[in-house]
C-alpha positions as CSV (number, residue, x, y, z in Angstrom):
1,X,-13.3,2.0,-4.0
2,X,-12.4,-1.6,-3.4
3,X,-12.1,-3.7,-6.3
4,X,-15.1,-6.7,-6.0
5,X,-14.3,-10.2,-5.0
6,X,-16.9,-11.9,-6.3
7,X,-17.9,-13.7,-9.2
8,X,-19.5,-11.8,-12.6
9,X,-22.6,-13.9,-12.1
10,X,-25.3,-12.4,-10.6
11,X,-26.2,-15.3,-8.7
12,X,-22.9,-14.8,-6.9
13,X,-23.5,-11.0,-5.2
14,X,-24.4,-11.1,-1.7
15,X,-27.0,-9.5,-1.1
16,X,-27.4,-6.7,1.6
17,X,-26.2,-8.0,5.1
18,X,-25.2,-5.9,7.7
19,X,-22.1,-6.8,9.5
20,X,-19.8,-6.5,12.5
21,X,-16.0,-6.2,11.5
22,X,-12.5,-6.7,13.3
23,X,-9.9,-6.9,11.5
24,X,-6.2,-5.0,10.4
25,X,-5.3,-1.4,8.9
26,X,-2.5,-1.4,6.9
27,X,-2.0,2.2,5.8
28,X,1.0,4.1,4.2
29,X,1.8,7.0,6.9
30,X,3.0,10.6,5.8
31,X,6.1,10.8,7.7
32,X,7.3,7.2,6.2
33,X,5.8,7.6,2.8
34,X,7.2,11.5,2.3
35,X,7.2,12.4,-1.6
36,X,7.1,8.9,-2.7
37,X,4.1,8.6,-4.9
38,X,1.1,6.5,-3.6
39,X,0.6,3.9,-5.8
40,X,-2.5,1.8,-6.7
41,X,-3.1,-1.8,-4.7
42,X,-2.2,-3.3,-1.7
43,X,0.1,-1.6,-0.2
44,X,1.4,-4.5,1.7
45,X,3.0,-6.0,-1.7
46,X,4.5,-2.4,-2.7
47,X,8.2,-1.8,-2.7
48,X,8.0,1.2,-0.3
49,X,10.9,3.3,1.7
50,X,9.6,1.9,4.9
51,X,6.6,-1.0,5.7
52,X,3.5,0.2,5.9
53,X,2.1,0.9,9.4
54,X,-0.4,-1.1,10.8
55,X,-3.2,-1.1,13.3
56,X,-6.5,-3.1,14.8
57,X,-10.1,-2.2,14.9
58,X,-13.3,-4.0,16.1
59,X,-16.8,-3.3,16.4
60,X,-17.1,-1.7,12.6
61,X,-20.7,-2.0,11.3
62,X,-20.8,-1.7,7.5
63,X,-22.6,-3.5,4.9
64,X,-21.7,-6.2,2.4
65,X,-24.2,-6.3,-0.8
66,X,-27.1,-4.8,-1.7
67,X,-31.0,-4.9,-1.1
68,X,-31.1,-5.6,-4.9
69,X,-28.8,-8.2,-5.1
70,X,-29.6,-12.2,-4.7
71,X,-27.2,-14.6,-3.3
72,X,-26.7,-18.0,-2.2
73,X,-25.1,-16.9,1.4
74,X,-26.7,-15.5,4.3
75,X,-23.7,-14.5,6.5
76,X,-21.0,-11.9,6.2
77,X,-17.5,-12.7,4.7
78,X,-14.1,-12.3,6.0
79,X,-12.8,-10.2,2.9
80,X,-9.7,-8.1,2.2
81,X,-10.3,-4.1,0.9
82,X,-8.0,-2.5,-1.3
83,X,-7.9,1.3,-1.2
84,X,-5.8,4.1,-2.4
85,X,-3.0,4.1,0.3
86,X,-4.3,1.6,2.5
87,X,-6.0,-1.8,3.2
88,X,-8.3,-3.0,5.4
89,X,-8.2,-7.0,6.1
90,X,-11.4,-8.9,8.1
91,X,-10.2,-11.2,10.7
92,X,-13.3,-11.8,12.1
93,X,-17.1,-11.1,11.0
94,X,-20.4,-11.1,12.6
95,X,-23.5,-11.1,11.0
96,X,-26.4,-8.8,12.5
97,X,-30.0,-8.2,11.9
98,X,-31.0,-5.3,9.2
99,X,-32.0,-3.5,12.0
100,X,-28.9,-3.1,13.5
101,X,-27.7,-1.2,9.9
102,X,-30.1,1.5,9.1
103,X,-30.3,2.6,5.2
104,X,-28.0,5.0,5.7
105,X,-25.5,2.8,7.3
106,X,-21.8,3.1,4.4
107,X,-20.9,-0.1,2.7
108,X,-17.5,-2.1,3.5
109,X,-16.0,-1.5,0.1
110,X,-16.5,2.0,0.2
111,X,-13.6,4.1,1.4
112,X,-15.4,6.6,3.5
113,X,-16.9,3.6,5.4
114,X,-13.0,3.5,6.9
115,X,-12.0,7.2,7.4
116,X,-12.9,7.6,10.7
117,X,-10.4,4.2,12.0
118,X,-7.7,5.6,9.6
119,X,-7.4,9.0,11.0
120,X,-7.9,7.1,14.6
121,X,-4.5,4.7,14.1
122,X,-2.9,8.0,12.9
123,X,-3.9,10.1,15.8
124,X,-2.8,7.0,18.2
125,X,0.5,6.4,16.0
126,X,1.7,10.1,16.7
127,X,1.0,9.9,20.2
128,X,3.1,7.3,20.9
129,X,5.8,8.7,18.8
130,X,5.8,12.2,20.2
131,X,7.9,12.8,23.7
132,X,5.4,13.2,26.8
133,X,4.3,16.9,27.5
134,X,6.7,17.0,30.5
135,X,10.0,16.5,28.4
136,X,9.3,19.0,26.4
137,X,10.9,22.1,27.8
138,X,9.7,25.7,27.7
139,X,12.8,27.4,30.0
140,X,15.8,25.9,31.1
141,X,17.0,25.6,34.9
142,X,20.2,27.6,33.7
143,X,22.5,28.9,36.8
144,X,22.1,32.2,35.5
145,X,18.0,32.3,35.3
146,X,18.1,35.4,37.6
147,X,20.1,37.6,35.3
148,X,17.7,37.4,32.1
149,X,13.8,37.1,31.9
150,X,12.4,33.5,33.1
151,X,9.8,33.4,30.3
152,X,7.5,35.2,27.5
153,X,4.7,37.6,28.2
154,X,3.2,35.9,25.3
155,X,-0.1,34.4,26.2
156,X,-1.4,32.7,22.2
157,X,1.2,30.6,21.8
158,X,-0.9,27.6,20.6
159,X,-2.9,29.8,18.5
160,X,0.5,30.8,16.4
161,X,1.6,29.3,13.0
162,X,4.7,26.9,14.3
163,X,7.8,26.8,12.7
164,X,10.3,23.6,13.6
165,X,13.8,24.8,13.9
166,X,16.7,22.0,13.6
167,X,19.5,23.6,14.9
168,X,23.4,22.6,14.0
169,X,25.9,22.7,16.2
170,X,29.5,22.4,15.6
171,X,30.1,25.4,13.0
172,X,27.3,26.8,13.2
173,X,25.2,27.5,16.0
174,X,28.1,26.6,18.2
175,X,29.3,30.3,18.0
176,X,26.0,31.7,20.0
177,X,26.5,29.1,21.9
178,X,26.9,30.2,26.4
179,X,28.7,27.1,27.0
180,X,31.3,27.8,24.0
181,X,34.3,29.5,25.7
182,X,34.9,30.3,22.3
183,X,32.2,32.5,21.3
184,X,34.0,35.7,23.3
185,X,34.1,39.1,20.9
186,X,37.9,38.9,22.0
187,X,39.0,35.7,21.2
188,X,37.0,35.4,18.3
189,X,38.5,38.9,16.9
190,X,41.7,37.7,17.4
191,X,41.8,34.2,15.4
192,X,39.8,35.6,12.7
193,X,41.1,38.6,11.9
194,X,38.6,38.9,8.3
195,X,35.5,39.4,10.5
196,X,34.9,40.5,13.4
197,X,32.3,38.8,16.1
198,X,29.2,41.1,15.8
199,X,29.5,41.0,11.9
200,X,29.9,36.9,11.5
201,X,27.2,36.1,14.1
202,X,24.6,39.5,13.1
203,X,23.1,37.0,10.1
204,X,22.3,34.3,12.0
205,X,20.6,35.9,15.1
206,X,18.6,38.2,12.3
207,X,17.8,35.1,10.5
208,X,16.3,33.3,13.8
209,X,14.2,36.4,14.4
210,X,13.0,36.6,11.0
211,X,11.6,33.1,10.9
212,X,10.3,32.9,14.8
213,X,8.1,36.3,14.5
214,X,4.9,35.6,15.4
215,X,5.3,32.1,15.7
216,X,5.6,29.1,18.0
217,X,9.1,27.8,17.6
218,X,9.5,24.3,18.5
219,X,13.8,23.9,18.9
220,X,15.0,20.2,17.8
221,X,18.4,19.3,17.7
222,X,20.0,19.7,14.3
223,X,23.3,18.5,15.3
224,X,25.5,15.0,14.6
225,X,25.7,15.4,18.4
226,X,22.6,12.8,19.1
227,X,23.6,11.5,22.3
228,X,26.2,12.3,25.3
229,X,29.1,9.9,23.7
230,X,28.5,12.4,20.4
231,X,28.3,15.6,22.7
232,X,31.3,15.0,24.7
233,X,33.5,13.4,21.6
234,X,32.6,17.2,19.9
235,X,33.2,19.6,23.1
236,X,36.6,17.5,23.5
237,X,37.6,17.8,19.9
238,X,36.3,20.8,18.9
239,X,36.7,23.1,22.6
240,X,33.0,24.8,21.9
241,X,31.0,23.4,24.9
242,X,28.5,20.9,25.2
243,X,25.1,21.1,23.5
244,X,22.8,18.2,25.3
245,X,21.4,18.0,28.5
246,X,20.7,20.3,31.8
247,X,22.0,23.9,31.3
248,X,23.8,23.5,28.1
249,X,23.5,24.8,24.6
250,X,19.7,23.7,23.9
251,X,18.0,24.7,27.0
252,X,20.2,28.0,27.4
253,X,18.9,28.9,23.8
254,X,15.1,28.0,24.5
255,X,16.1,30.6,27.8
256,X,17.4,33.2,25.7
257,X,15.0,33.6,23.0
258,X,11.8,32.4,25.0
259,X,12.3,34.6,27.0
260,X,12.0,37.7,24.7
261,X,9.1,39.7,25.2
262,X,6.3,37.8,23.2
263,X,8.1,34.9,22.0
264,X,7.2,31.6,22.5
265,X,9.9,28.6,22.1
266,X,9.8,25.1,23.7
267,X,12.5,22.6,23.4
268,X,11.9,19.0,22.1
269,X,14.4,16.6,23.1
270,X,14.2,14.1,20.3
271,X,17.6,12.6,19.8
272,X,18.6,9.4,17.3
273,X,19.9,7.6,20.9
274,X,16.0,7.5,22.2
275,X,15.4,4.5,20.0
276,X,12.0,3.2,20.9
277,X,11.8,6.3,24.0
278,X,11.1,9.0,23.0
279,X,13.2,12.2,25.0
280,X,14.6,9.5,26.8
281,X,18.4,10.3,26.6
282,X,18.6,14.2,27.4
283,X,20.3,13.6,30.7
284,X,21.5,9.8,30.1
285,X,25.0,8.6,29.0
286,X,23.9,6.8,26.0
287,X,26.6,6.0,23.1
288,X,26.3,7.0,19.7
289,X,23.2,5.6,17.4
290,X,25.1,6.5,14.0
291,X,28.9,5.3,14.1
292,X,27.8,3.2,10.5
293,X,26.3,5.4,9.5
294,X,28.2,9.0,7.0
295,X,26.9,12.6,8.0
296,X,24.8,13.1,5.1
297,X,22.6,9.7,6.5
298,X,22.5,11.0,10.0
299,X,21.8,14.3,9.2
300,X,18.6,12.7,7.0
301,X,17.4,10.6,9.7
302,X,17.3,13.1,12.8
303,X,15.3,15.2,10.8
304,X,12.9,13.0,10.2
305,X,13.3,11.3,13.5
306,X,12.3,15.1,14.8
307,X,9.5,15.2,11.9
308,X,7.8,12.6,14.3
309,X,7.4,14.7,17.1
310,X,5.2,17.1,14.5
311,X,2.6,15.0,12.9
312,X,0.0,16.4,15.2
313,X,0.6,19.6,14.1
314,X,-2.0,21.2,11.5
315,X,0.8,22.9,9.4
316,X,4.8,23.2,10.6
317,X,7.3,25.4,8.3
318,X,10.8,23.3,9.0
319,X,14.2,25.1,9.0
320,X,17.5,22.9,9.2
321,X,20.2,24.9,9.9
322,X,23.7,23.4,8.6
323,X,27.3,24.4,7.8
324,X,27.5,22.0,5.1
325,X,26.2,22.5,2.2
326,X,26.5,19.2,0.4
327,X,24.9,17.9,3.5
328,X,21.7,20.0,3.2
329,X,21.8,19.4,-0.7
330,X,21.7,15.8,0.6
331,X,18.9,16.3,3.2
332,X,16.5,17.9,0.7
333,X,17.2,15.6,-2.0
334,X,16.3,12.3,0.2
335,X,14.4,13.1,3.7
336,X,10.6,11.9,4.1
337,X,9.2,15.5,4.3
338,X,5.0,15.0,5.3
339,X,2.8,17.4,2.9
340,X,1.2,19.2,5.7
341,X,4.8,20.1,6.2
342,X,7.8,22.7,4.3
343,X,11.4,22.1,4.8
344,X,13.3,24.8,4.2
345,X,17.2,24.3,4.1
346,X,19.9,27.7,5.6
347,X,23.7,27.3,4.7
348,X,25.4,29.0,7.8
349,X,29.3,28.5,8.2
350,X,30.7,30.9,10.4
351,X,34.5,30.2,10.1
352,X,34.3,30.1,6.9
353,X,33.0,33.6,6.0
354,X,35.1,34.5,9.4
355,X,38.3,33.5,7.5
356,X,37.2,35.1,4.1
357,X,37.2,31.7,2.8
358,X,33.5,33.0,1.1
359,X,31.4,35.6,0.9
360,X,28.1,34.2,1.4
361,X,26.9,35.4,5.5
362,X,23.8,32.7,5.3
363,X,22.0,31.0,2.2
364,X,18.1,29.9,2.8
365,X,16.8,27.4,0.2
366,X,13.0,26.1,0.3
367,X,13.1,22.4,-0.6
């Protein structure tokens, strides 16, 4: 409940006036707020990761005073409500008659009076952050569509629990990669003589079926590689193929394993390079939105870049695939994780155990 703003004298309580509000939500939202404890007061003055989120309403009919109180005002006041988590700030007020607010009718200081415009902004927040329906893909146009099945004979996909899977690329998911000329059993045999093919990528592919059982699989991309300067810097550097855009690594994989009998996987396009448009740089030569910026930060804020795209979602297990560890140590230690969501964290480095140079196949830790 709102602290009061009035006076201790009694002659100072308004008594009950029913009243027609617009005014400002300022509210702390789950994806920016993350474990950060909620704090008591307005949380326009706290010291918070990110400022709060705001929004406008009008037309909210709520009461100021009570039948029982006296007062020397017959009008509504412009007044500021403090909550637990947000704040709700008159900019205008109209006064009505009483029977325009029946008895029933929730006062202005009470919080429940403002749960309904809340959950509202919310609801209109995440829409505007998510990518549009048509950019997100469910099969890819890949040349060799013909050879494979075209999609699922899954038919409850939105009825499934959904699992978010942030995939790496470079060292990891690279070497199940179709675009990787690399990824051949014979070339791979050959320059890593400790392991062969089947037995370095076997822990990863049982690992994705593991956690996609059952489930919707929404595929979000886990790599560095967050626009096409990024992509094509890697695939020149590294030889492994390009990851982003029309027929490559992202949409091949959403082909591959969507189109499994009864599995259900969708690509999100969500990339750091979108800025303010969201799935706007699948197929556009943007330049790189983190030169300034180390791995371990980049790696932090495409997650919860991608975490966006989710906040619709009643309940999303989240699985960030990496080949560095101390990047993954870094991502659970410091990324805005919402609480109707799970991060879970899975060390995979393929050269590495491919060389001998550990034993370790694949390492899951829930954050």
């Amino acid at each position: 409940m709102a602290a009061r703003s009035e006076g201790k004298h009694g002659h100072l309580l308004t008594k009950r006036k029913c009243c027609k509000a617009a005014g400002n939500l300022f509210y702390l939202a789950a994806d920016k707020l993350g474990s950060a404890a909620v704090k008591t007061g307005d949380v326009r003055k706290q010291k918070l990761p990110e400022p709060p989120s705001q929004a406008e309403f009008s037309n909210q009919i709520c009461v100021q005073g009570s039948a029982e109180s006296t007062s020397l005002f017959n009008d509504c006041k412009t007044k500021t409500y403090v909550f637990f988590g947000f704040t709700i700030k008159f900019t205008s007020v109209k006064t009505l008659g009483q029977a325009d607010c029946p008895t029933s009718t929730s006062r202005c200081h009470d919080e429940i009076t403002w749960h309904s415009v809340r959950k509202a902004s919310e609801h209109q927040r995440a829409e505007k952050l998510r990518c549009s329906t048509k950019r997100i893909q469910r099969k890819s146009n890949a040349s060799d569509c013909d050879k494979r099945p075209t999609k699922s004979n899954a038919t409850d996909c939105d009825k499934r629990p959904t699992v978010a899977i942030f995939a790496d690329y470079d060292g990891c998911w690279d070497i199940i990669s179709r675009t990787n000329i690399r990824k051949g059993e014979s070339w791979f045999n050959q320059a890593t003589p400790k392991h062969n093919y089947k037995t370095c990528t076997s822990p990863l592919r049982k690992k994705i079926k593991d956690i996609t059982a059952g489930k919707r699989v929404i595929l979000l991309v886990g790599s560095n590689r967050q626009s096409w300067e990024d992509d094509d810097f890697n695939n020149e550097q590294n030889f492994n193929g390009l990851a982003l855009g029309t027929d490559n690594a992202f949409e091949r994989w959403v082909q591959e394993f969507g189109g499994l009998e009864n599995n259900c996987w969708e690509l999100n396009t969500a990339l750091l390079s979108d800025y303010k448009q969201p799935c706007s740089s699948w197929n556009k030569r943007r330049e790189s939105p983190w030169a300034s910026w180390s791995s371990e930060k980049t790696k932090t804020k495409l997650l919860e870049n991608g975490i966006k795209q989710l906040l619709l979602e009643d309940h999303v297990d989240l699985y960030f695939f990496d080949d560095h560890a101390d990047y993954l140590q870094h991502v659970r230690k410091y990324a805005r994780i919402p609480p109707n969501m799970q991060l879970y964290t899975i060390h995979y480095a393929w050269l590495q155990y491919a060389k001998g140079a550990t034993t370790g196949e694949l390492q899951a830790i829930a954050a």
